[in-house]
CHARMM-style PDB file with segment names, atoms N, HN, CA, C and O in Angstrom:
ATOM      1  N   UNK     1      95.202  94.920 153.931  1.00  0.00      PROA
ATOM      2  CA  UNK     1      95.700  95.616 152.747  1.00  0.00      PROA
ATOM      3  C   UNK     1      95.946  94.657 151.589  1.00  0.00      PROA
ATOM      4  O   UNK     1      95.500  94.847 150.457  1.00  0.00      PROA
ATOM      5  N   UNK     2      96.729  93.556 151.974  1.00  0.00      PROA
ATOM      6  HN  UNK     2      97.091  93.402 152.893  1.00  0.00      PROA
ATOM      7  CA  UNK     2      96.595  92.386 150.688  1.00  0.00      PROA
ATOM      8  C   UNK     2      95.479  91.930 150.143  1.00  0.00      PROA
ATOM      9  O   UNK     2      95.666  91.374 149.061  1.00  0.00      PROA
ATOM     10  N   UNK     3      94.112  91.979 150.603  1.00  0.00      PROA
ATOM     11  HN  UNK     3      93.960  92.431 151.482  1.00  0.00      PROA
ATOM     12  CA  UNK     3      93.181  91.209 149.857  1.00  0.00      PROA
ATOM     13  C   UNK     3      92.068  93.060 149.213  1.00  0.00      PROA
ATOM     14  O   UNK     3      91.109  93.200 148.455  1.00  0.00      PROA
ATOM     15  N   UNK     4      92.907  94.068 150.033  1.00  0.00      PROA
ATOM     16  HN  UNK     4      93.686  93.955 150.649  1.00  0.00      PROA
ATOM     17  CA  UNK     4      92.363  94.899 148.862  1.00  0.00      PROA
ATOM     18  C   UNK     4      93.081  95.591 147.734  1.00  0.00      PROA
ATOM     19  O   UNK     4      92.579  96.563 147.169  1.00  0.00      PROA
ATOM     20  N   UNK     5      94.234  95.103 147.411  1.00  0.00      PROA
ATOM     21  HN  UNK     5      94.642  94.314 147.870  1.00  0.00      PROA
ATOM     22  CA  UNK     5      95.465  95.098 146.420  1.00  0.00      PROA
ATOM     23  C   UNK     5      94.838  93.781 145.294  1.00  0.00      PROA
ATOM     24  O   UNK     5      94.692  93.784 144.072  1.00  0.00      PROA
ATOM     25  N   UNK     6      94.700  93.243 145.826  1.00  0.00      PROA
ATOM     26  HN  UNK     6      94.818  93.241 146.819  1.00  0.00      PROA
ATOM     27  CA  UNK     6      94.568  91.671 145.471  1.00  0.00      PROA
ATOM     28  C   UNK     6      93.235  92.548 144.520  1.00  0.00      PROA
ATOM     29  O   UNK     6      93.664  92.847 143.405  1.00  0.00      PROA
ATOM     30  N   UNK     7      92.172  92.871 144.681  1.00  0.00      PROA
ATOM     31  HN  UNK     7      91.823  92.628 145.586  1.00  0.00      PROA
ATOM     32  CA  UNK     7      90.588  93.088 144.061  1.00  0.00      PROA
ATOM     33  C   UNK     7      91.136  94.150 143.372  1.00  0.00      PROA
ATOM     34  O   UNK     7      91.125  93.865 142.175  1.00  0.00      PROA
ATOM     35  N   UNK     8      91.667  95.374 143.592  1.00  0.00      PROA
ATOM     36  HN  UNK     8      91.675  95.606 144.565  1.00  0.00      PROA
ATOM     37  CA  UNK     8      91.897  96.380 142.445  1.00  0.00      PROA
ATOM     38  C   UNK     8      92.825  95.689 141.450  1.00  0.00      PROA
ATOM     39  O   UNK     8      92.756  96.103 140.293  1.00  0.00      PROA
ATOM     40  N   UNK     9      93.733  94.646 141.730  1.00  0.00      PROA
ATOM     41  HN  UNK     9      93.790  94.310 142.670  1.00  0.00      PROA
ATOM     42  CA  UNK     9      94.105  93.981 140.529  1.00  0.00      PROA
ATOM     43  C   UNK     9      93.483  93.503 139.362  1.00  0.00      PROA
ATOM     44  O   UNK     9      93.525  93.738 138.155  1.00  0.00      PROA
ATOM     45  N   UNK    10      92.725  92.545 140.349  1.00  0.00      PROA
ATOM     46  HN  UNK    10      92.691  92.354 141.330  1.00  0.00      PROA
ATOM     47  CA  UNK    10      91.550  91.824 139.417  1.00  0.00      PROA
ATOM     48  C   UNK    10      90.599  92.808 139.161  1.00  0.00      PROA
ATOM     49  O   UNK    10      89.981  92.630 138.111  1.00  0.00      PROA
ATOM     50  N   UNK    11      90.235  93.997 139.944  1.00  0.00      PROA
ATOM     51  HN  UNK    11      90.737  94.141 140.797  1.00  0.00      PROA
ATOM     52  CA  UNK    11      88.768  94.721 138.797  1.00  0.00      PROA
ATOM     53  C   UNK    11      90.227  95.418 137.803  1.00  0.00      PROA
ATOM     54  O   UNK    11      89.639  96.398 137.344  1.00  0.00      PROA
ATOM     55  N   UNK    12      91.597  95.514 137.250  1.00  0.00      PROA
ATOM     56  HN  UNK    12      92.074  94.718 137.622  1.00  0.00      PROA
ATOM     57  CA  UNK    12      92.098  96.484 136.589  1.00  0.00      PROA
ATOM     58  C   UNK    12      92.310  95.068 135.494  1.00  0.00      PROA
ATOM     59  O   UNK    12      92.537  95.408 134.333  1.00  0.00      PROA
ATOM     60  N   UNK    13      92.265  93.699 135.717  1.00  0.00      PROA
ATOM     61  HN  UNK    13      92.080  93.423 136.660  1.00  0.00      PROA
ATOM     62  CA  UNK    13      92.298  92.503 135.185  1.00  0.00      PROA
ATOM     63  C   UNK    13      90.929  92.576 134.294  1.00  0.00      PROA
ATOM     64  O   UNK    13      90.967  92.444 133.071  1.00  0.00      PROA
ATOM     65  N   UNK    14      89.561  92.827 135.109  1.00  0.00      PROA
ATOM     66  HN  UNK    14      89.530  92.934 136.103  1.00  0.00      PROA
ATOM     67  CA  UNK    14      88.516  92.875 134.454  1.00  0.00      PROA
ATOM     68  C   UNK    14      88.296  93.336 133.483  1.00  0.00      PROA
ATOM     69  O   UNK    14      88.082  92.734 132.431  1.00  0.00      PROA
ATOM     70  N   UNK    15      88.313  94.910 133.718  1.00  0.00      PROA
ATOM     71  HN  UNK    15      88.486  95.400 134.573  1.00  0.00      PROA
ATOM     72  CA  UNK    15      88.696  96.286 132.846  1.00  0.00      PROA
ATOM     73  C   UNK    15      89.336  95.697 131.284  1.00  0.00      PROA
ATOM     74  O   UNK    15      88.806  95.763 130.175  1.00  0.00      PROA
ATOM     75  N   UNK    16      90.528  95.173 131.642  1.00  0.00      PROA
ATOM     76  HN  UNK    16      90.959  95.119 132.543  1.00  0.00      PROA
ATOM     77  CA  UNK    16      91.555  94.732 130.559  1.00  0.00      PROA
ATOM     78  C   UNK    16      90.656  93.832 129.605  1.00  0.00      PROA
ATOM     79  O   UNK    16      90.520  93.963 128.389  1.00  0.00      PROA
ATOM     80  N   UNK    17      90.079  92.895 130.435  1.00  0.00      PROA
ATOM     81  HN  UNK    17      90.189  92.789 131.424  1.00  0.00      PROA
ATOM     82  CA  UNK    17      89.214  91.736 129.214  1.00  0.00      PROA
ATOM     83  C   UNK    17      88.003  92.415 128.770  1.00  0.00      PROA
ATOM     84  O   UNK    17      87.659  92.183 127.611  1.00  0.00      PROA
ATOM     85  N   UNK    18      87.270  93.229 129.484  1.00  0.00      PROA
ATOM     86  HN  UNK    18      87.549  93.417 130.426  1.00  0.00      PROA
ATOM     87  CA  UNK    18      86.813  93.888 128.779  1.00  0.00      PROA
ATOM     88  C   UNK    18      86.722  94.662 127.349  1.00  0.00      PROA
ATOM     89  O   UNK    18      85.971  94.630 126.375  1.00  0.00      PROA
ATOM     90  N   UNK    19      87.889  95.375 127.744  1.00  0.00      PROA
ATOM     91  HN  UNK    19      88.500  95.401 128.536  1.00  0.00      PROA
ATOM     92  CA  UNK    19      88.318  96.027 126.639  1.00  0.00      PROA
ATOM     93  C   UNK    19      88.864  95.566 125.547  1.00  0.00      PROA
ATOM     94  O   UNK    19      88.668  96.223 124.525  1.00  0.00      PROA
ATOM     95  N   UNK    20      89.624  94.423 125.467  1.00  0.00      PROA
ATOM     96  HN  UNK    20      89.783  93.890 126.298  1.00  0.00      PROA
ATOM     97  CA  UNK    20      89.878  93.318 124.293  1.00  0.00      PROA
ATOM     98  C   UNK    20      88.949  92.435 123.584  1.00  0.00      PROA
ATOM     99  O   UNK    20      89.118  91.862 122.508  1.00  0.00      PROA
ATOM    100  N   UNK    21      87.385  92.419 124.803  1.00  0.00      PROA
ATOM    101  HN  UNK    21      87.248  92.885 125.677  1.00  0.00      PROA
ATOM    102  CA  UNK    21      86.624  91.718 123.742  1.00  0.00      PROA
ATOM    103  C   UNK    21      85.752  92.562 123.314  1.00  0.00      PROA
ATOM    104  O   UNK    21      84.718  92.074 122.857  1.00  0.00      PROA
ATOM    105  N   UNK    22      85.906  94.195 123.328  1.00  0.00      PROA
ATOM    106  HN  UNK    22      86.745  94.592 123.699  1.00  0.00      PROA
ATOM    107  CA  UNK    22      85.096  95.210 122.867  1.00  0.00      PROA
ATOM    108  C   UNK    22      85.875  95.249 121.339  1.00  0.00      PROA
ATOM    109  O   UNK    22      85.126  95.457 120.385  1.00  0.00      PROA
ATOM    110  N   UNK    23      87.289  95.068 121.060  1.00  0.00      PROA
ATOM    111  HN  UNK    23      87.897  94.899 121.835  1.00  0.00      PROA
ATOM    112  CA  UNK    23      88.133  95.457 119.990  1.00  0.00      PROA
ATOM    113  C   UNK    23      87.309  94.879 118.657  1.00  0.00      PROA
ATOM    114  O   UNK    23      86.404  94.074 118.878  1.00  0.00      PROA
ATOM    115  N   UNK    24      87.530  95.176 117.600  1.00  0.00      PROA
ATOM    116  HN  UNK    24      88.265  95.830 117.421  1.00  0.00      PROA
ATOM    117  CA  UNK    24      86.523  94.657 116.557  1.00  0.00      PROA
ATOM    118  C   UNK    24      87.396  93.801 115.618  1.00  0.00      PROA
ATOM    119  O   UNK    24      88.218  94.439 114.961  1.00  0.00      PROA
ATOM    120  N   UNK    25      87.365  92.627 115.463  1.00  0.00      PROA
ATOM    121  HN  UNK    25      86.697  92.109 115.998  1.00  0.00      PROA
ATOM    122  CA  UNK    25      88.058  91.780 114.609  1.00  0.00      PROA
ATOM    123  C   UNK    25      87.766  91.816 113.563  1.00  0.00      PROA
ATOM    124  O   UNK    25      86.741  92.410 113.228  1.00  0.00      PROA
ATOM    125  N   UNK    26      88.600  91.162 112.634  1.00  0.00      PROA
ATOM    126  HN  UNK    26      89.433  90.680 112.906  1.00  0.00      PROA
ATOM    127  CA  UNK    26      88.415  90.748 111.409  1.00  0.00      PROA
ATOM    128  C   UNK    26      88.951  89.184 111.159  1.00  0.00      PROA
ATOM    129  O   UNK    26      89.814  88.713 111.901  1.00  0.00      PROA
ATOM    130  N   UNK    27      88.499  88.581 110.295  1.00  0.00      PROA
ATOM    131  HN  UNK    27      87.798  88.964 109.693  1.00  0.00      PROA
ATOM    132  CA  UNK    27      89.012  87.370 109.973  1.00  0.00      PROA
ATOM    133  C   UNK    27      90.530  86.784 109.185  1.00  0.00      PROA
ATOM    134  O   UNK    27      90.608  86.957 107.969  1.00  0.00      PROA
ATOM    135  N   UNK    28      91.425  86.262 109.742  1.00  0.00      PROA
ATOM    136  HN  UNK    28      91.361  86.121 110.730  1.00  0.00      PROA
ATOM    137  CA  UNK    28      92.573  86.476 109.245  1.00  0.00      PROA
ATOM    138  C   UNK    28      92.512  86.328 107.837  1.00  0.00      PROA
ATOM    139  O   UNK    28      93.494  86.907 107.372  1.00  0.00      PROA
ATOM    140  N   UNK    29      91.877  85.867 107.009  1.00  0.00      PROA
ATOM    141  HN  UNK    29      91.079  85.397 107.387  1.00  0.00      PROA
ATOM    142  CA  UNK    29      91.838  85.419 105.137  1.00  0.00      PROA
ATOM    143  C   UNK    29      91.571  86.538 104.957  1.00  0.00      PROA
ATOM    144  O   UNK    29      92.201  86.912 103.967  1.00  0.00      PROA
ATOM    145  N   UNK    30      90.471  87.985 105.698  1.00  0.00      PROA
ATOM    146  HN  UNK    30      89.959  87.682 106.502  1.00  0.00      PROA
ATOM    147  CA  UNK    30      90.392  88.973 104.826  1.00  0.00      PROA
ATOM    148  C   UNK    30      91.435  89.590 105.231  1.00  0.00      PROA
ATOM    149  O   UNK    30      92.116  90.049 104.313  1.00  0.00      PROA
ATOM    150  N   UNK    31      91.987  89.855 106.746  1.00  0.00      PROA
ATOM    151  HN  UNK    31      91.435  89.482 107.491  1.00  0.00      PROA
ATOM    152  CA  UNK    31      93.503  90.584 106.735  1.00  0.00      PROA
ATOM    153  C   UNK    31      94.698  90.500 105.932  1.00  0.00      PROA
ATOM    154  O   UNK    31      95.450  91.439 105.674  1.00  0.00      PROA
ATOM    155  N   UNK    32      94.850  88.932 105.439  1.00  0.00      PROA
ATOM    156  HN  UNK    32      94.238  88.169 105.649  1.00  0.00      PROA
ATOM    157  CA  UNK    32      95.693  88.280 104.345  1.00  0.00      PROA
ATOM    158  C   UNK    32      95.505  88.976 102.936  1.00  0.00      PROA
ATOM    159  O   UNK    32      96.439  89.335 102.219  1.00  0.00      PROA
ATOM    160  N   UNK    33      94.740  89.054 102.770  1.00  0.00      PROA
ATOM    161  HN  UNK    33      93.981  88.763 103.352  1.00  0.00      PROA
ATOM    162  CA  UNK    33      93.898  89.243 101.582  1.00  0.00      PROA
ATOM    163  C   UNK    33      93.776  91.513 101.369  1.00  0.00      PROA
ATOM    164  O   UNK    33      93.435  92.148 100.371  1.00  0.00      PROA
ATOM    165  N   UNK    34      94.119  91.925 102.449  1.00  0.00      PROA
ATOM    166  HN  UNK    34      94.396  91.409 103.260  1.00  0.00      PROA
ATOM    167  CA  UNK    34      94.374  93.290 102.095  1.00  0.00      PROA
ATOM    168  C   UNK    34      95.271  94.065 102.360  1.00  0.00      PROA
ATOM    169  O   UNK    34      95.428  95.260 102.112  1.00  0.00      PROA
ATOM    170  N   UNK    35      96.154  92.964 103.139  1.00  0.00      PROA
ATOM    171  HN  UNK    35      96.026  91.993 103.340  1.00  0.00      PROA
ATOM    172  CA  UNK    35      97.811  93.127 103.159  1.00  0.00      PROA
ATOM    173  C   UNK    35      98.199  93.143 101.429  1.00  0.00      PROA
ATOM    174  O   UNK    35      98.552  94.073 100.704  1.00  0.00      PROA
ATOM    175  N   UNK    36      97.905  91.335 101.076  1.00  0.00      PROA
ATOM    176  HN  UNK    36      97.618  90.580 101.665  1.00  0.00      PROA
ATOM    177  CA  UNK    36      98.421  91.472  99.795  1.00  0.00      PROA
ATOM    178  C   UNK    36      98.073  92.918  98.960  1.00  0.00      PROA
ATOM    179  O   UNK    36      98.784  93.681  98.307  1.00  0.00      PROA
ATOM    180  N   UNK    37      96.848  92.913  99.255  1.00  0.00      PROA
ATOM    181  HN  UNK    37      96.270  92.293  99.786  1.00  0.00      PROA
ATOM    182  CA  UNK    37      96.372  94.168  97.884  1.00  0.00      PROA
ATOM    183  C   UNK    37      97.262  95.151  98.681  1.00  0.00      PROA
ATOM    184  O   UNK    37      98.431  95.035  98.315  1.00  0.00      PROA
ATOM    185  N   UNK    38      97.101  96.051  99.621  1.00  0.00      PROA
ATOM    186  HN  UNK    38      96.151  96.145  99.918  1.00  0.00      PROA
ATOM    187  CA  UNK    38      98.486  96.657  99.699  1.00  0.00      PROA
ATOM    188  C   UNK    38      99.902  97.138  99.349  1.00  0.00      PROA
ATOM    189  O   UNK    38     100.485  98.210  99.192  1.00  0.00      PROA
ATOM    190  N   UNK    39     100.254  95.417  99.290  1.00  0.00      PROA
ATOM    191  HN  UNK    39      99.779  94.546  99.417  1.00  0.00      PROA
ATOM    192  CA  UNK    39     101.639  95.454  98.802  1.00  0.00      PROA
ATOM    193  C   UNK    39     101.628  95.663  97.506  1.00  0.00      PROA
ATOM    194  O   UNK    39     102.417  96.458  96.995  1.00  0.00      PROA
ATOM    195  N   UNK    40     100.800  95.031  96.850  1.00  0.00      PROA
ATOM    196  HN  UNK    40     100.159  94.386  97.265  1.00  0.00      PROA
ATOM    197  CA  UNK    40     100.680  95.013  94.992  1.00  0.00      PROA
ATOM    198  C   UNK    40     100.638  96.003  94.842  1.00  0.00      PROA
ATOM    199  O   UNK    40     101.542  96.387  94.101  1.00  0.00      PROA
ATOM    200  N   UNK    41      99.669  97.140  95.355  1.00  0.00      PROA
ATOM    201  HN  UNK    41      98.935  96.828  95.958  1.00  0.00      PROA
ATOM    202  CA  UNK    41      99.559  98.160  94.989  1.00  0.00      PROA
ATOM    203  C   UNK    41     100.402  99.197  95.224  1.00  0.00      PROA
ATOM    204  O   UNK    41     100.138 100.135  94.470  1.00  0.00      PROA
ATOM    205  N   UNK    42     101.313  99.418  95.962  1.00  0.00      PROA
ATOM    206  HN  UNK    42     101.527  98.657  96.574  1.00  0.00      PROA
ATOM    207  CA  UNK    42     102.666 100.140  96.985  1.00  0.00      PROA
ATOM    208  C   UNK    42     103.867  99.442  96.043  1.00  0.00      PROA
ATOM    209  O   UNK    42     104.905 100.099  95.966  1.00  0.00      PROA
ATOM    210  N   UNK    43     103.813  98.109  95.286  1.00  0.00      PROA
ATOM    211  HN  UNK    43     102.970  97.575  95.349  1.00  0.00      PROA
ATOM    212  CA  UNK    43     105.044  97.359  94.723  1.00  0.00      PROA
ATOM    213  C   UNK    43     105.978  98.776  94.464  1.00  0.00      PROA
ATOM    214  O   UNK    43     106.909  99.143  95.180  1.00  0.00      PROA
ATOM    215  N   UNK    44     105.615  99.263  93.597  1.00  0.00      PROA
ATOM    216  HN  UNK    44     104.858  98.965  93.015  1.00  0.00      PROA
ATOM    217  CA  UNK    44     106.300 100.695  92.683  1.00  0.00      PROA
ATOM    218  C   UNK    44     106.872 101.402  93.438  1.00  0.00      PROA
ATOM    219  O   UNK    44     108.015 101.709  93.102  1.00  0.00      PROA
ATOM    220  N   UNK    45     106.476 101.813  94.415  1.00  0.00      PROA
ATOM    221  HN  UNK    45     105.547 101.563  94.688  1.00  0.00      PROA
ATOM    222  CA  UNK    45     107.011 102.373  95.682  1.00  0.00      PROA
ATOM    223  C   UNK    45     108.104 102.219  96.240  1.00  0.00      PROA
ATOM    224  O   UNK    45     109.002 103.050  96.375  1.00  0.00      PROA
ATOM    225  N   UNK    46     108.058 101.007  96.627  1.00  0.00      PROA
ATOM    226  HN  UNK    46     107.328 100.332  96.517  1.00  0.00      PROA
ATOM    227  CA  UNK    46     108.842 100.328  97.279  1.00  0.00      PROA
ATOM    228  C   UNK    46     110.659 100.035  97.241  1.00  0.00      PROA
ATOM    229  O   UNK    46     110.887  98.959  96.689  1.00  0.00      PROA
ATOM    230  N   UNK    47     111.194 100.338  97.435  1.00  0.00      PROA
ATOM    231  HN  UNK    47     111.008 101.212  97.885  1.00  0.00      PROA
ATOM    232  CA  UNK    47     112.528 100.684  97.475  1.00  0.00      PROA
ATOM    233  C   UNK    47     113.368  99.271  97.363  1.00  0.00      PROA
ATOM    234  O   UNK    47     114.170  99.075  96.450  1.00  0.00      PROA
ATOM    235  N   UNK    48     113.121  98.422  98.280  1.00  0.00      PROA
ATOM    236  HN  UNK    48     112.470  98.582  99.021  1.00  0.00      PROA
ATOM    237  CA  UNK    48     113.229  96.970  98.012  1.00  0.00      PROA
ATOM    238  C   UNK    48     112.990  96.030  96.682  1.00  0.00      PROA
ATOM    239  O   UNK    48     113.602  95.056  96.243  1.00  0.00      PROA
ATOM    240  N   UNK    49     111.793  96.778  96.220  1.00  0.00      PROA
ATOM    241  HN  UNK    49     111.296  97.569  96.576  1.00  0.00      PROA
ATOM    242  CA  UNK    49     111.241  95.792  94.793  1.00  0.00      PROA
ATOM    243  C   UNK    49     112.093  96.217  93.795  1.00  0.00      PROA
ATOM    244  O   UNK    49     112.704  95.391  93.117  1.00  0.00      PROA
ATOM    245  N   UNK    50     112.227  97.600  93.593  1.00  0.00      PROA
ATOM    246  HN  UNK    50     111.730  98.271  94.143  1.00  0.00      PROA
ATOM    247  CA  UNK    50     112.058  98.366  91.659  1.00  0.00      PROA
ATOM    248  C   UNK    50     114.042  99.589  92.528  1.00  0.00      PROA
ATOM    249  O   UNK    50     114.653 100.439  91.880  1.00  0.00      PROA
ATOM    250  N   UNK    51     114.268  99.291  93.476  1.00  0.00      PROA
ATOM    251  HN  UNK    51     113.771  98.601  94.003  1.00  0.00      PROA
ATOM    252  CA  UNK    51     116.098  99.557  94.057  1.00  0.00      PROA
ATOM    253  C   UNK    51     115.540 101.398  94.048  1.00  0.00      PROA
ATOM    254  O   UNK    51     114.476 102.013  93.973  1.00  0.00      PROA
ATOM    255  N   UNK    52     117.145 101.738  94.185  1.00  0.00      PROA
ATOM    256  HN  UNK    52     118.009 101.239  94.245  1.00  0.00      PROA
ATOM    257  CA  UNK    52     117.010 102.886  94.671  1.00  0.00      PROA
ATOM    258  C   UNK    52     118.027 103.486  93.270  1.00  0.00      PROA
ATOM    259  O   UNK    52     118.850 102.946  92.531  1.00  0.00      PROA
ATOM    260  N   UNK    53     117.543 104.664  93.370  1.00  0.00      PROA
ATOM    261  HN  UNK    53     116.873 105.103  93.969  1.00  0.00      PROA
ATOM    262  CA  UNK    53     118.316 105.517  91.716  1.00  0.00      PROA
ATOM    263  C   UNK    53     119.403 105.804  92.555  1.00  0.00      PROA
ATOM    264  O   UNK    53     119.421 105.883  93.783  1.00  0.00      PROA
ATOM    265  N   UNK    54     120.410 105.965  91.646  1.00  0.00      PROA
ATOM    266  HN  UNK    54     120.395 105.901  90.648  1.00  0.00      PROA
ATOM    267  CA  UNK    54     121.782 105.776  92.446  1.00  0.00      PROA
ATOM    268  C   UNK    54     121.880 107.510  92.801  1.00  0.00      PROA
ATOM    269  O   UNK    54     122.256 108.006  93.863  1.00  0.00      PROA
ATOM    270  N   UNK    55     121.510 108.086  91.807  1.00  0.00      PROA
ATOM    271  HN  UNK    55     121.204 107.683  90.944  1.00  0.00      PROA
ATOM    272  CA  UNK    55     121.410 109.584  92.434  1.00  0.00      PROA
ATOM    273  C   UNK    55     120.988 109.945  93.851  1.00  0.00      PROA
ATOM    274  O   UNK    55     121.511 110.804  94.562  1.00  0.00      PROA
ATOM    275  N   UNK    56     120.031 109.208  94.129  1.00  0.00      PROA
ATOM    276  HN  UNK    56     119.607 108.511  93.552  1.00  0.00      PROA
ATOM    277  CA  UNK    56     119.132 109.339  95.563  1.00  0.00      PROA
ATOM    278  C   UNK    56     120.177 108.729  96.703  1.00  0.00      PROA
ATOM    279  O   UNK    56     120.152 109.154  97.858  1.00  0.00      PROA
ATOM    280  N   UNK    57     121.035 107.765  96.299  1.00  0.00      PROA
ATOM    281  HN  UNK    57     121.056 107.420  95.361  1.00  0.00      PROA
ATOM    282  CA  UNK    57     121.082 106.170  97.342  1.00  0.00      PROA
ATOM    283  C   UNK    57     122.281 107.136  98.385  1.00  0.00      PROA
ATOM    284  O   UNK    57     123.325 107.657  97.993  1.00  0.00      PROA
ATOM    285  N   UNK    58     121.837 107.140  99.470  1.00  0.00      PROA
ATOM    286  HN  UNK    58     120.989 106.717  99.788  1.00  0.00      PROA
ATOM    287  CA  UNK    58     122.843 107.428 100.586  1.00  0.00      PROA
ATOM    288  C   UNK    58     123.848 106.457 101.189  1.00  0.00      PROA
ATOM    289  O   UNK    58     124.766 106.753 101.955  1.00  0.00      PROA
ATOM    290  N   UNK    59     123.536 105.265 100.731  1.00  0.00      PROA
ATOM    291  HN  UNK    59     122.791 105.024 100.109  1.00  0.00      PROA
ATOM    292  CA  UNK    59     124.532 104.002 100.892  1.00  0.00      PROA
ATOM    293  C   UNK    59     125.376 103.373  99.207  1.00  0.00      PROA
ATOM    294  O   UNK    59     125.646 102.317  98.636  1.00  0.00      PROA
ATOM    295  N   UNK    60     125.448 104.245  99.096  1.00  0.00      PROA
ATOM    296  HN  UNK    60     125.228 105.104  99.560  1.00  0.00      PROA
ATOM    297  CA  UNK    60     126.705 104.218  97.363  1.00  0.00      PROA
ATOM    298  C   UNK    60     127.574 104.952  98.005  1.00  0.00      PROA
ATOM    299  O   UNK    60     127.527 105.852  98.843  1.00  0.00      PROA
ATOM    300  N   UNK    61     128.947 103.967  97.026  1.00  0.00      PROA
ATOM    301  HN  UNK    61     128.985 103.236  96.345  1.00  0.00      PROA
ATOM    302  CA  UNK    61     130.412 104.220  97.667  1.00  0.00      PROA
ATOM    303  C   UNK    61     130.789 105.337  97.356  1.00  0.00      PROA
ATOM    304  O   UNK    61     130.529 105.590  96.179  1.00  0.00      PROA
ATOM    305  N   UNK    62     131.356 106.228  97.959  1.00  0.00      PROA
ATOM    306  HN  UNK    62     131.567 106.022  98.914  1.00  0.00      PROA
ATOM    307  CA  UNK    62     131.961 107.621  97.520  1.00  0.00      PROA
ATOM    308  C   UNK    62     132.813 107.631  96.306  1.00  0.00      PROA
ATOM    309  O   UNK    62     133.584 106.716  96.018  1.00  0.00      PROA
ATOM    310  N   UNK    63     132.624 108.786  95.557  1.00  0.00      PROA
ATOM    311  HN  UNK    63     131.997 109.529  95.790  1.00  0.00      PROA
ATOM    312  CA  UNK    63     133.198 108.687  94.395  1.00  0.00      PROA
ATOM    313  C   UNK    63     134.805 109.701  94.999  1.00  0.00      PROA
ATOM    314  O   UNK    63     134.895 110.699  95.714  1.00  0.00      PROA
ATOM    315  N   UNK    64     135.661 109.010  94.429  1.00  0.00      PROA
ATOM    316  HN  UNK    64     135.588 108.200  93.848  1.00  0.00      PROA
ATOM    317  CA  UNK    64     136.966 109.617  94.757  1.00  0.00      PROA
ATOM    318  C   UNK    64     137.132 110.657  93.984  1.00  0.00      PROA
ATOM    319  O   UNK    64     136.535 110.474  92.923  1.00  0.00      PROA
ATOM    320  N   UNK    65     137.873 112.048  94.043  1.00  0.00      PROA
ATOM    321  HN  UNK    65     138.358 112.197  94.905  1.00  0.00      PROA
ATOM    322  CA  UNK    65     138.208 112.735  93.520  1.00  0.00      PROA
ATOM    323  C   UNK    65     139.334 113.581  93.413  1.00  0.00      PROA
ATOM    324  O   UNK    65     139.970 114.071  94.346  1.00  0.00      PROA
ATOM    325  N   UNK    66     139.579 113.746  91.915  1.00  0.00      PROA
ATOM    326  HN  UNK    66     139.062 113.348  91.156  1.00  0.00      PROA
ATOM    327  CA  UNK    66     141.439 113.723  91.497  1.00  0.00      PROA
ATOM    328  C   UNK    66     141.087 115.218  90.726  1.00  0.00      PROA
ATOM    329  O   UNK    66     140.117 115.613  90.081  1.00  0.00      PROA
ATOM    330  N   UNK    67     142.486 115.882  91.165  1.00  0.00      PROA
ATOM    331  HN  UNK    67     143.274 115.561  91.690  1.00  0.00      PROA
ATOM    332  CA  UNK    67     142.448 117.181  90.899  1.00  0.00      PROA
ATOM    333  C   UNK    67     143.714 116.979  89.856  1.00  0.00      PROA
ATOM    334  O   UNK    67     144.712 116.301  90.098  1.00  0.00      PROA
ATOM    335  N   UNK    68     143.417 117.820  88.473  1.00  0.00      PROA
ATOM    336  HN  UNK    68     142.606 118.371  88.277  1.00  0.00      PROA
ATOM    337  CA  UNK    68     144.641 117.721  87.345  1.00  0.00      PROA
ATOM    338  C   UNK    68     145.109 118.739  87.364  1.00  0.00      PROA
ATOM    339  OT1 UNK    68     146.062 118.993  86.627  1.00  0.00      PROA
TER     340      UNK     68
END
């Protein structure tokens, strides 16, 4: 039973490298390179870059309120 545990490992080992050198790469300078354009283009978006309108912001301090 161990040396046929042992082979369905390795053919599920096989399988695996298989399938990783089927995956289709790209070269990291063009991945670099369309991340950036991405971000440039999303900048506006982005909540981090250009903040949040205080109307929207769910993390602004509660406004207290006084009854006259």
């Amino acid at each position: 039973m161990s040396s046929n545990s042992t082979l369905t490992a390795l053919r599920r080992t096989v399988e695996q490298l298989r399938l990783e050198a089927s995956v289709e790469r790209i070269k990291v300078s063009q991945a670099a390179a369309d991340l950036q354009q991405f971000c440039l283009q999303n900048a506006s978006k982005d909540a981090l870059v250009v903040g949040v309108p205080a109307g929207s912001n769910p993390f602004r301090e509660p406004r207290s309120c006084t009854l006259l």
